[in-house]
C-alpha positions as CSV (number, residue, x, y, z in Angstrom):
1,X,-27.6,17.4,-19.2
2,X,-27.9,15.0,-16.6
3,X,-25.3,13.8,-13.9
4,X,-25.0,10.6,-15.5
5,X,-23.9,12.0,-18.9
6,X,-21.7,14.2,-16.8
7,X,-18.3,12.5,-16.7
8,X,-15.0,14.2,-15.5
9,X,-12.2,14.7,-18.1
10,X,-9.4,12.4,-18.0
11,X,-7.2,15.6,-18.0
12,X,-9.0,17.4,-14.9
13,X,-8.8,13.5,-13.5
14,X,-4.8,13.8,-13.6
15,X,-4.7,17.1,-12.1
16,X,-6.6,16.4,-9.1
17,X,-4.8,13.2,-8.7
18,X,-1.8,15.3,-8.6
19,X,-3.9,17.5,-6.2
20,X,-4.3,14.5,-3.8
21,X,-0.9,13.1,-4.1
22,X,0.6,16.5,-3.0
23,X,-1.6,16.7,0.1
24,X,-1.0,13.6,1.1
25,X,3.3,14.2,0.7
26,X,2.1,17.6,2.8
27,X,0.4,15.7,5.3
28,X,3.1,13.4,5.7
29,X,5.9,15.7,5.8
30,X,3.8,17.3,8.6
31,X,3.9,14.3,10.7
32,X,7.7,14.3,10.5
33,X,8.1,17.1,11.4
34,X,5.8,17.0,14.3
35,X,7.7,13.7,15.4
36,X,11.0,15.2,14.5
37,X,10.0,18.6,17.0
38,X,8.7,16.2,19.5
39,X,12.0,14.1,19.6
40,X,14.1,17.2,19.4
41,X,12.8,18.7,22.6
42,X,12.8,15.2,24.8
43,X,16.1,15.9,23.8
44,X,16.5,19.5,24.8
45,X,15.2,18.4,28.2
46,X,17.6,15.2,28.9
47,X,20.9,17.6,27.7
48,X,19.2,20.3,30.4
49,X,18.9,17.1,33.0
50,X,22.5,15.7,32.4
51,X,24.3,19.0,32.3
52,X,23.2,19.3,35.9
53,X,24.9,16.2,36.9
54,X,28.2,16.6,38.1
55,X,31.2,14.6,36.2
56,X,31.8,12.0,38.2
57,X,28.0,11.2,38.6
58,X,26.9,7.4,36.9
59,X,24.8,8.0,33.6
60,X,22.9,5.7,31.3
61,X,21.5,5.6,27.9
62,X,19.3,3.4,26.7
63,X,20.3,0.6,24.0
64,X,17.0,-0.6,23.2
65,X,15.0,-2.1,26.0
66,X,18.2,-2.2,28.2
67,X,20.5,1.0,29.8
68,X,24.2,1.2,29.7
69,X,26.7,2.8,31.9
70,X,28.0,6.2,29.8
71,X,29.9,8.5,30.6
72,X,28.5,12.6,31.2
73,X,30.7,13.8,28.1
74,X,29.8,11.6,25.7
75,X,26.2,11.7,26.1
76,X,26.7,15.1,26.1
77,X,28.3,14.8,22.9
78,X,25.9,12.3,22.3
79,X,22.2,14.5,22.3
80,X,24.2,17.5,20.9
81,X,25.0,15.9,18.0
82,X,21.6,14.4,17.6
83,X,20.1,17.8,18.6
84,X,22.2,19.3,15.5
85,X,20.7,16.4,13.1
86,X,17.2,17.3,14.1
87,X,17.6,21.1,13.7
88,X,18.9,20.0,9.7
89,X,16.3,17.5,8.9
90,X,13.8,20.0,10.3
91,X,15.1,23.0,8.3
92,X,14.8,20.4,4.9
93,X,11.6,19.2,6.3
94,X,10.5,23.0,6.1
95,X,12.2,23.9,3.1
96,X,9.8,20.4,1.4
97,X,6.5,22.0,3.1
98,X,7.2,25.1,1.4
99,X,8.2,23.9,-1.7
100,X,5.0,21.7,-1.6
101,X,2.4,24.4,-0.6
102,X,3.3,26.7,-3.4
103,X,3.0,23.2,-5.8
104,X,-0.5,23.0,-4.3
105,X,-1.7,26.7,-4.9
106,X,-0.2,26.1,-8.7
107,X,-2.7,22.9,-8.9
108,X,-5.1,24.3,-7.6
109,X,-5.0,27.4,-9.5
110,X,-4.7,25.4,-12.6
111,X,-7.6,23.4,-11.9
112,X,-9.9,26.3,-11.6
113,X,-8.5,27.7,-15.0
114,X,-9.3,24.4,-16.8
115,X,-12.6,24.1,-15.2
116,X,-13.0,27.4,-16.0
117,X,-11.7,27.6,-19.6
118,X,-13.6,24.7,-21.6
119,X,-16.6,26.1,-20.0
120,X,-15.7,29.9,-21.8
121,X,-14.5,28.5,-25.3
122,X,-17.1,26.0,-25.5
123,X,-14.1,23.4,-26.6
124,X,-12.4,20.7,-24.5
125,X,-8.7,20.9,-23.5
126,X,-7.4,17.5,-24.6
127,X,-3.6,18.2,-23.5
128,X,-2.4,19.8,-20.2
129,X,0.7,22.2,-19.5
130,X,2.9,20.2,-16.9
């Protein structure tokens, strides 16, 4: 048989859509979190800076382009809190990267068996498990 009579099941066309859809959700769910772990530790380092600062010592934060007089306790309060959001969206983020790989193992694996199974039976699957 030649290539050109070759033509790839609309059924193995789906799965590796599916395929491609979930490594691209991977990939961006990898950028999050590697924006999220980035922003989490300029954090860490400006609640180490300001906790050195004595009470009574001016602080800013920014607002944008511009800074604003603050005082020590609440930006305290401030990068805590936001410290606490990053640590939660990571752990989610995480908990969709897992969730995600296994999906791409299962697709995967199921490609393979349908490549694999018409080409054993000799027939041609025409409807896919989901």
């Amino acid at each position: 048989m030649s290539s050109g009579e070759q033509q790839i099941p609309p059924w193995l066309q789906e799965q590796v859509a599916r395929l491609q859809q979930l490594q691209q959700n991977l990939q961006s769910i990898l950028l999050q979190k590697q924006h999220l772990e980035s922003e989490q530790l300029e954090t860490e380092r400006a609640l180490e800076v300001l906790k050195k600062a004595d009470d009574n010592e001016t602080v800013y934060k920014t607002a944008g382009s511009i800074l604003i007089k603050s005082t020590k306790t609440s930006l305290v309060s401030e990068l805590e809190e936001k410290g606490e959001l990053a640590n939660t969206r990571l752990t989610v983020l995480a908990k969709q990267e897992t969730r995600i790989k296994e999906n791409l193992k299962e697709s995967e694996t199921k490609i393979r068996e349908m490549l694999r199974g018409p080409t054993q039976t000799g027939q041609q699957k025409t409807d896919t498990p989901k």
